[in-house]
ZAMARGU-4260 file (C-alpha; in steps of 0.2 Angstrom, whole numbers, plus 5000, padded with zeros to 4 digits):
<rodrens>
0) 5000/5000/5000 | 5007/5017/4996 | 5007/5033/5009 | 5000/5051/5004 | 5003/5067/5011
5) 4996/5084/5006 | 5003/5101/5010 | 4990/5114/5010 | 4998/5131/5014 | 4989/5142/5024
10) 5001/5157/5025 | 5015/5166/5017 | 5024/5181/5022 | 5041/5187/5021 | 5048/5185/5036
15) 5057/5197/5048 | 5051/5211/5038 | 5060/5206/5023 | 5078/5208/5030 | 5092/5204/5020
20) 5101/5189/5029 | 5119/5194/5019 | 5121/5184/5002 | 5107/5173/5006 | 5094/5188/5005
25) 5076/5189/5012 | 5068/5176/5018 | 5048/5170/5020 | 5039/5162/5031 | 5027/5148/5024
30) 5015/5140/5035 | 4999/5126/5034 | 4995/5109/5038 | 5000/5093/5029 | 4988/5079/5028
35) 4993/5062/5029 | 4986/5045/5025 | 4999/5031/5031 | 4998/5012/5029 | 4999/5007/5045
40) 5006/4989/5041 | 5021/4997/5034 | 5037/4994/5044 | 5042/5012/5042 | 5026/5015/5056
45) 5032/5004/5066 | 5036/5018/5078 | 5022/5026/5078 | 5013/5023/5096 | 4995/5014/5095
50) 4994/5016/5076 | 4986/4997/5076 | 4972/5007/5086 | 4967/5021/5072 | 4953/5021/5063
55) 4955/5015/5043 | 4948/5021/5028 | 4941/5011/5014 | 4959/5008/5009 | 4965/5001/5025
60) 4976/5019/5027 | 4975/5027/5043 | 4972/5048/5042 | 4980/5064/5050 | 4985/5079/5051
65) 5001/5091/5056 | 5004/5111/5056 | 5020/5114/5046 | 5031/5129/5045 | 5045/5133/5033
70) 5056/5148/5036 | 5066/5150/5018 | 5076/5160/5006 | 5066/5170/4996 | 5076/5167/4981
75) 5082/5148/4984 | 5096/5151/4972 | 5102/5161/4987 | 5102/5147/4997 | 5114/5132/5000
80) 5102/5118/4994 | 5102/5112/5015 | 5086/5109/5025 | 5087/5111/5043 | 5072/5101/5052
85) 5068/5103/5069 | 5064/5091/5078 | 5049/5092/5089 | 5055/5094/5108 | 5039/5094/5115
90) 5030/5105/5104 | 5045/5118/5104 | 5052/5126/5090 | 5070/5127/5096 | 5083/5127/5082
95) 5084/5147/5081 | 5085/5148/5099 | 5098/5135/5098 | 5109/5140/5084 | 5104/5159/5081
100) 5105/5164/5098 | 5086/5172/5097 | 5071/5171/5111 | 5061/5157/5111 | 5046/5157/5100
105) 5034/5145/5093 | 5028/5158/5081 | 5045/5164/5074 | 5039/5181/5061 | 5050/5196/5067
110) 5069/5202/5065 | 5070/5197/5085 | 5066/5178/5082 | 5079/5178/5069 | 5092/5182/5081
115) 5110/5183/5076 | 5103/5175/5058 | 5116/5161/5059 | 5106/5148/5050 | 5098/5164/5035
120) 5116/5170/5032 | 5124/5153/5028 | 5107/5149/5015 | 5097/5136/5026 | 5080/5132/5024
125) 5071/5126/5041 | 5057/5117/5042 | 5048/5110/5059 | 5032/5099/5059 | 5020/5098/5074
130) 5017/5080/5076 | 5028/5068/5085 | 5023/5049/5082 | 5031/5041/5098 | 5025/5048/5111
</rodrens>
């Protein structure tokens, strides 16, 4: 059985009011929610806690749903073909306060969330997803 997921963006805004993060250029900030239909049979769900509990559709997949959010190059030429993902820690978002120095935030839009811009001046995309499948 195959798997399925569909991005549906919500949201798209530059992102700390359009500052230039040195050769790597502005950034935006790309929100929404992916759907996911997973064969829960498959070994690569074998992490993913109760799944043998879900409710099934008529294909035998099991259905849900995550909030995603990318921070990018506005140009991707301007970035280094890397993606950062963040791991969920809880629900945090932590990798800009990790690696850029900056406040916590879970809702990361201005120049302060950016912090130092470690991860925009050296061309990283960063993605974070809100689900977590073994806890």
């Amino acid at each position: 059985m195959t798997n399925h997921l569909e991005l549906r963006v919500a949201e798209r805004t530059t992102f700390a009011g359009g500052e230039s993060f040195g050769t790597s250029g502005a950034y935006e900030r790309i929100a929404g929610r992916v759907h996911f239909a997973v064969d829960p049979a498959a070994k690569a769900q074998a992490g993913i806690v109760d799944i043998d509990k879900a409710a099934r559709d008529a294909r035998g997949l099991v259905h849900f749903t995550a909030d995603f959010l990318l921070l990018k190059p506005v140009d991707m030429k301007n970035g280094n073909r890397r993606l950062l993902f963040d791991w969920a820690n809880r629900g945090n978002k932590r990798c800009l306060q990790f690696f850029n120095d900056a406040p916590g935030s879970n809702d990361p839009r201005s120049l302060a969330h950016a912090g130092n811009g470690f991860l925009m001046r050296r061309g990283y995309t960063i993605a974070w997803l809100a689900w977590q499948g073994d806890l």
